[in-house]
SEDODO-701321 format. One record per residue (C-alpha): residue in one letter; x, y, z. Coordinates in steps of 0.02 Angstrom, whole numbers, padded with zeros to 5 digits, always signed. Each point is the difference from the previous one (the first is absolute). Layout:
BEGIN
AXYZ ...
END
This chain:
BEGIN
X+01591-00826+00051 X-00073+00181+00090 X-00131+00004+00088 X-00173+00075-00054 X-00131+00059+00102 X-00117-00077-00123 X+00079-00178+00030 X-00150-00020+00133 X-00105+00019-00134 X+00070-00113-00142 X-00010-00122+00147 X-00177+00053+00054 X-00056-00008-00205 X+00081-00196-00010 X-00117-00053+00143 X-00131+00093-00083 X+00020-00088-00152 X-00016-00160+00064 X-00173+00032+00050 X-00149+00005-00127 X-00050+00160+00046 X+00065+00076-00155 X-00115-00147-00103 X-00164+00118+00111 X+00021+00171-00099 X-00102+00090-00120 X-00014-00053-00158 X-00025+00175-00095 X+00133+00075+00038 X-00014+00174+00117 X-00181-00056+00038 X+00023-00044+00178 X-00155-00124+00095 X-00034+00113+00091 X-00023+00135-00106 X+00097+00144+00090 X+00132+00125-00031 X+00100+00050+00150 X+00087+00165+00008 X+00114+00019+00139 X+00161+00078+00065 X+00177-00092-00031 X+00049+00010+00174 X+00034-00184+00060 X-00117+00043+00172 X-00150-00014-00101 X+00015-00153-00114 X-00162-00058-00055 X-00008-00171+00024 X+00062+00037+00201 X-00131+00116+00028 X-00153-00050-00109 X+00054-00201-00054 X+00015+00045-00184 X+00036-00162-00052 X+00092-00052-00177 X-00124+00034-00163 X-00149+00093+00111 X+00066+00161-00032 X+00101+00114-00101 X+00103+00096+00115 X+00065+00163-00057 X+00131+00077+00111 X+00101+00176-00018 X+00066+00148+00130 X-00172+00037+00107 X-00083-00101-00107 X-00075+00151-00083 X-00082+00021-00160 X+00105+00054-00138 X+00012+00002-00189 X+00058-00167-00022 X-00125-00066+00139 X-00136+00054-00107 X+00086-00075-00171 X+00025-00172+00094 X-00182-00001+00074 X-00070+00074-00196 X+00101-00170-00065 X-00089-00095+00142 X-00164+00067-00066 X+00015-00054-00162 X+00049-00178+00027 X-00124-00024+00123 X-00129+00059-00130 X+00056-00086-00147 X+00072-00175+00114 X-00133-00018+00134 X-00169+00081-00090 X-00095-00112+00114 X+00068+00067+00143 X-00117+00190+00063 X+00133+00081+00096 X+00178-00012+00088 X+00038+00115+00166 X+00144+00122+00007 X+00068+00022+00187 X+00118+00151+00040 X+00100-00027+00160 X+00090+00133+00082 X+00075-00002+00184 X+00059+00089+00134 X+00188+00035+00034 X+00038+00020-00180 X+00170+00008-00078 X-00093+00122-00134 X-00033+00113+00133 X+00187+00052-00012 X-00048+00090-00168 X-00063+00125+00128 X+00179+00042+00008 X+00045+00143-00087 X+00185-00030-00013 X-00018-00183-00019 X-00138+00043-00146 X+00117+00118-00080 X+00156-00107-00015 X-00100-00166-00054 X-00078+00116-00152 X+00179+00056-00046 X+00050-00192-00003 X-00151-00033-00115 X-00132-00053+00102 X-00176+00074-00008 X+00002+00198-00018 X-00017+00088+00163 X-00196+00042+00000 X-00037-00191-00060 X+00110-00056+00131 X-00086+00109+00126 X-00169-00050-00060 X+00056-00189+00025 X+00033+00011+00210 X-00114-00089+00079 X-00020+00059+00177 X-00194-00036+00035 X-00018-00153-00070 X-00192+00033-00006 X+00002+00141-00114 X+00141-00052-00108 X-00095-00142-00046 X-00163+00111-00017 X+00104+00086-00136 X+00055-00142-00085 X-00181-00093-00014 X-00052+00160-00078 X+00153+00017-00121 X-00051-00181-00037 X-00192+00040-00033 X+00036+00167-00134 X+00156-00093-00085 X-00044+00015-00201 X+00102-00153-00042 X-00143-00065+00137 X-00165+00059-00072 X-00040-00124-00103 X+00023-00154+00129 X-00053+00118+00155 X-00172-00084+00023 X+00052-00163-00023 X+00115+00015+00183 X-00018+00059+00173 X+00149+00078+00082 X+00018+00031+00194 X+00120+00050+00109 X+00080-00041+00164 X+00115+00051+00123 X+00126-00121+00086 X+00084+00039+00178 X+00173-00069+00021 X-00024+00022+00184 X-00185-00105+00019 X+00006-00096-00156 X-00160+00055-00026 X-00083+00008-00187 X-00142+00151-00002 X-00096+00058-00146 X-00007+00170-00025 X-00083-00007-00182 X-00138-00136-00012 X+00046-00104-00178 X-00125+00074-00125 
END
């Protein structure tokens, strides 16, 4: 038998399974208890239940390069939306929270040669990938709140969520908000 460098985990998921805490999740599902949807970068420094104790069904954790806002972030969150109107209609409002940091692996997008060569292999076109660096965390996500807020697929649910955004540093471990969830 080879060796995996996901056996820690298989092991890691039997303990978890032994416990009950998969019995304490929510029952609709993608409605999470405590009705937020985290947006965040994939890097493994900045894994949301280290740094802000997301704990198992209390949110919906959305996670992609910079954890920027893209196409598919706003069909995911649109799908979101709609369950949590027509599942929870009880329920006034759920809170989107964008999380960008410092020292970001995005940032090398800023790379023009890097850029170009990624495009060729398929990745994001060079603007978009240029457009997708995050090197000041606080703008980026100033940008992305926005994109959020004037999204089409958005306009009918837009008033029935608040969005905010924050900036993580690696170095401090430090959470700030730099858009106040509105």
């Amino acid at each position: 038998m080879t060796s995996s460098n996901f056996a820690t985990y298989l092991e890691r998921n039997k303990q978890f399974a032994a416990t009950d805490a998969k019995t304490h999740v929510p029952e609709v599902p993608f409605v999470p208890f405590k009705q937020v949807y985290l947006i965040t970068c994939i890097d493994p420094r900045v894994e949301p239940a280290a740094i802000v104790g997301v704990q198992l069904g209390e949110a919906i954790v959305a996670r992609n390069v910079g954890g920027r806002i893209t196409p598919s972030m706003v069909h995911d969150l649109t799908w979101i939306c709609h369950l949590h109107e027509n599942k929870t209609p009880d329920a006034d409002w759920f809170e989107v929270a964008i999380i960008h940091h410092t020292d970001c692996g995005s940032g090398l997008f800023a790379d023009a040669e890097l850029r170009r060569t990624y495009a060729e292999r398929g990745g994001y076109d060079e603007e978009t990938a240029a457009a997708m660096a995050v090197l000041d965390p606080s703008a980026t996500v100033r940008t992305d709140v926005e994109l959020l807020r004037r999204a089409p697929e958005l306009a009918g649910s837009i008033g029935k969520f608040k969005i905010g955004g924050y900036a993580y540093d690696l170095k401090t471990g430090v959470l700030t908000t730099v858009v106040d969830p509105n």
